[in-house]
C-alpha positions in Angstrom: 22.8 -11.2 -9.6 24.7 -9.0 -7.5 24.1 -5.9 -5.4 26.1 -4.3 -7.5 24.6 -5.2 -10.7 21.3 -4.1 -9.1 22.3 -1.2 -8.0 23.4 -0.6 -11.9 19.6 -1.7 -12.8 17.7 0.3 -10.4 20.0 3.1 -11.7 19.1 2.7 -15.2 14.7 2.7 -14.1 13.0 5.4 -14.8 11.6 7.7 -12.0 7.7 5.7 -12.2 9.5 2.4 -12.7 12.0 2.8 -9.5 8.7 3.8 -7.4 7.0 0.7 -8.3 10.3 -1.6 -7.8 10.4 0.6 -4.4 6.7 -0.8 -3.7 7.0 -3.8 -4.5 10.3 -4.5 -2.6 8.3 -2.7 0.2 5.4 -5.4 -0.3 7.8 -8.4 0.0 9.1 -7.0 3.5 5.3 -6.8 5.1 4.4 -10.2 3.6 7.5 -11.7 5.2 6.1 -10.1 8.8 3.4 -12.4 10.6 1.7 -9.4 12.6 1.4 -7.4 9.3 -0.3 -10.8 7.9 -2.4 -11.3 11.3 -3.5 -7.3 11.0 -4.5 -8.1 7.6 -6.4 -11.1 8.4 -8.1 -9.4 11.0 -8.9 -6.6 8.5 -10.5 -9.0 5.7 -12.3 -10.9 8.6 -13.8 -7.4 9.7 -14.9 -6.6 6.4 -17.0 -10.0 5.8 -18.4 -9.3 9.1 -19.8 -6.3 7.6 -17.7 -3.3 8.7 -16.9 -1.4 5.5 -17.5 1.8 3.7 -20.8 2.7 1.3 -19.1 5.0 -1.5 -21.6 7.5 -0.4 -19.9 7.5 3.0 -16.6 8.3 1.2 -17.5 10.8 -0.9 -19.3 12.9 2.0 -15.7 11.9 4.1 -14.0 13.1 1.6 -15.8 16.4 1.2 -15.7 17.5 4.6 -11.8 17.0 4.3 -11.8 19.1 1.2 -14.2 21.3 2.7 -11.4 22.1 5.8 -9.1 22.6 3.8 -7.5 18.8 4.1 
C-alpha cells in the first residue's frame, strides 16, 4: 500500500476512527523506543514492589483537584 492510498483511507475514517488509528500509530513509535520500554519496565517492576494507588487514594486525589477548580 502506498502513502498515497493511505492518505485516501485515513481520509475516508471517521473522526473516532482517525483518533484511534492516530493512537495506535502513536503506540507502535514508543514500542519501537528502548528507553520508553526500559521506563515501562521499571514502572511494572515498581508496581509488583508494591508502589501503587488504593482507589480510595484516587478518588480523594481526584476531589481535591475538582475541589480547586482542576
Amino acid at each position: 500500500m502506498s502513502i498515497a492510498e493511505i492518505r485516501t483511507t485515513l481520509d475516508r475514517l471517521s473522526r473516532d476512527e482517525r483518533f484511534f488509528a492516530a493512537a495506535y500509530l502513536h503506540h507502535l513509535a514508543e514500542a519501537e523506543d528502548e528507553s520508553w520500554r526500559a521506563d515501562i519496565q521499571n514502572t511494572m517492576a515498581d508496581m509488583d514492589g508494591g508502589k501503587k494507588f488504593q482507589l480510595q487514594q484516587v478518588r480523594a486525589m481526584h476531589e481535591a483537584l475538582v475541589t480547586q477548580g482542576m
